[in-house]
C-alpha positions as CSV (number, residue, x, y, z in Angstrom):
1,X,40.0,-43.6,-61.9
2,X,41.5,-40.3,-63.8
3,X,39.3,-37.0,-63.1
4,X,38.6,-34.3,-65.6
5,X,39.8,-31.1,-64.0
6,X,38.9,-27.8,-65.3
7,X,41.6,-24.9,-65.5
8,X,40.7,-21.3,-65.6
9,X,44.4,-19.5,-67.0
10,X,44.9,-15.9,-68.1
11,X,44.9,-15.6,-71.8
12,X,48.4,-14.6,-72.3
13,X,52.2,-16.5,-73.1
14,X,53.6,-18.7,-70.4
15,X,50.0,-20.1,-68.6
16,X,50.6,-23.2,-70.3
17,X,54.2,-23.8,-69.1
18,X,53.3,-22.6,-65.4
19,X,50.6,-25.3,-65.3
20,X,52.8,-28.0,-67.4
21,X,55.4,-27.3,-65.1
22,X,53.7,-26.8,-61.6
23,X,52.4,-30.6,-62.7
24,X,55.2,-32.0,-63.7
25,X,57.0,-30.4,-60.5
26,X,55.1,-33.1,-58.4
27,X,54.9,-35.9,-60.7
28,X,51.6,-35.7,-61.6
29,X,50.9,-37.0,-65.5
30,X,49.2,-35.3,-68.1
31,X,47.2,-38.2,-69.5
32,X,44.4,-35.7,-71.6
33,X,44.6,-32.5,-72.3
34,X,41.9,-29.5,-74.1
35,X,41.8,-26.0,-74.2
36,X,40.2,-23.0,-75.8
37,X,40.0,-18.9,-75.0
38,X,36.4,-18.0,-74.2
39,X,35.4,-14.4,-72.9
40,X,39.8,-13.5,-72.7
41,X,40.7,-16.2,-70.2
42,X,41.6,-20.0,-71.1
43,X,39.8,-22.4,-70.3
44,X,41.2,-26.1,-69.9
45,X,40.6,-29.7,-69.6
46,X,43.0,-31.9,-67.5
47,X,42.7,-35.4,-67.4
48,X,44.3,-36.9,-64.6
49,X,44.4,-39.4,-62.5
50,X,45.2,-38.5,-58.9
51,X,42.9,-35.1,-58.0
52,X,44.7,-34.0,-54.7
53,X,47.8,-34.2,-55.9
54,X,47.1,-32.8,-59.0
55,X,45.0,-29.5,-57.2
56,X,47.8,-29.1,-54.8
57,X,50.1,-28.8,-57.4
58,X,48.5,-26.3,-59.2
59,X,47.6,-24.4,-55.8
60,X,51.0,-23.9,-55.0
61,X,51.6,-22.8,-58.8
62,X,49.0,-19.9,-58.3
63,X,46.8,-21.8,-60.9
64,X,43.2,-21.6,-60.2
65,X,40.8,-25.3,-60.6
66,X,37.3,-24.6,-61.4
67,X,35.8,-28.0,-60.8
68,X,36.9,-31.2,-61.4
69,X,34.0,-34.0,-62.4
70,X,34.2,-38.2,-63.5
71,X,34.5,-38.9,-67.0
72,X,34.3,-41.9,-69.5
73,X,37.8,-42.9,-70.8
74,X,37.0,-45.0,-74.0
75,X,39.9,-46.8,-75.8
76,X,39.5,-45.4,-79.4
77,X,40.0,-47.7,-82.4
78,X,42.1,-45.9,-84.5
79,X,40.2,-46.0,-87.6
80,X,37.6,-43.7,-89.7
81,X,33.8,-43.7,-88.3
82,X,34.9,-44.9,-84.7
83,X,34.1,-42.0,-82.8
84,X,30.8,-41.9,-84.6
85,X,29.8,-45.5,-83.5
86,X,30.4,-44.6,-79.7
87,X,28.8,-41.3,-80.1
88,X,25.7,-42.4,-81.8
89,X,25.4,-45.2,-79.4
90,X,25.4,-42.6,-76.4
91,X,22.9,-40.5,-78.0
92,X,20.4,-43.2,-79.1
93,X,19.8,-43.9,-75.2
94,X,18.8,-40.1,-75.3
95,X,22.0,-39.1,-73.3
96,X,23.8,-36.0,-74.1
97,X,27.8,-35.8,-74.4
98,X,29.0,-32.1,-73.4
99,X,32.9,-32.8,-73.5
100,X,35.1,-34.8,-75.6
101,X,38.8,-34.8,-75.7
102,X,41.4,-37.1,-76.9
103,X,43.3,-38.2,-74.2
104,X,46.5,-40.5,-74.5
105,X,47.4,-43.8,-76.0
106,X,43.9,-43.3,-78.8
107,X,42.0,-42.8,-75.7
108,X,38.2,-40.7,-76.1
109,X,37.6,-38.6,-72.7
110,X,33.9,-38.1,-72.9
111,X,31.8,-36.2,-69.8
112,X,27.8,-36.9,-70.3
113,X,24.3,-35.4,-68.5
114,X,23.9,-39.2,-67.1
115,X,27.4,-40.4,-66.8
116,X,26.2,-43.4,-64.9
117,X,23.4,-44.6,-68.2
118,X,26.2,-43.5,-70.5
119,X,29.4,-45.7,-68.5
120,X,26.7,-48.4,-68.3
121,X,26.0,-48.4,-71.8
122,X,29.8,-48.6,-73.2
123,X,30.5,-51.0,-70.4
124,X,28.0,-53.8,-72.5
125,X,30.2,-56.2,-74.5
126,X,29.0,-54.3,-78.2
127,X,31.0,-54.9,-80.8
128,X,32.9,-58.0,-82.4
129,X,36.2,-58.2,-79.9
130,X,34.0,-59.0,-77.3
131,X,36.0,-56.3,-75.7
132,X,34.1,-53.3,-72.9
133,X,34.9,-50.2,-74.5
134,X,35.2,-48.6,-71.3
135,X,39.0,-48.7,-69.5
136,X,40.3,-47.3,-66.5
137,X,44.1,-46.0,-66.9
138,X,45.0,-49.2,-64.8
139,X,43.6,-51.3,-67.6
140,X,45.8,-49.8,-70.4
């Protein structure tokens, strides 16, 4: 099942690259990917889907991993109102998203207070294809 792992970079060129390339050094896949500059440092969002390898990697790279926590991996329809209809379905069971992300192949990397309610809640058989919403990378 892919992790979420957060990255703490300096806010300057070339932190990208290190950590694209320390990664791709040891085979490790990129399969999600967000980031944004918050009090001068980077902050980033990894999805991947071995941890260890992923931390060592960046370990030997010099590249410091906050925290790494289990996320929903959605397919995504790719098609106006979607990512509304999954959203407001989360937050009429009074759950709260608090990361999103697009991740690969139209796939929606959401993180939730109760990630067990929410993965149980997309996991239902809700909407016409008969089809969970919820995927693992081995599914895809």
């Amino acid at each position: 099942m892919s992790v979420d792992l957060t990255v703490i970079l300096e806010d300057r060129p070339g932190t990208l690259a290190e950590m694209g390339e320390a990664l791709g050094k040891f085979g490790i896949n990129i399969e999600g990917l967000c980031g944004f500059r918050c009090q001068g440092k980077g902050t980033i969002h990894i999805l991947v889907e071995d941890e260890a390898a992923a931390r060592r990697a960046m370990e030997k790279a010099g590249v410091r991993v906050r925290s790494s926590r289990q996320v929903l991996v959605l397919r995504l329809e790719d098609r106006p109102g979607e990512f509304g209809r999954i959203c407001r379905r989360i937050a009429n069971a009074g759950i709260n998203i608090d990361l999103a992300y697009l991740a690969t192949n139209m796939r929606l990397v959401l993180g939730a207070d109760d990630l067990d309610k929410a993965r149980a809640l997309v996991e239902q058989r809700g909407h016409a294809g008969g089809t969970p919403l919820v995927m693992n990378c081995a599914q895809l």
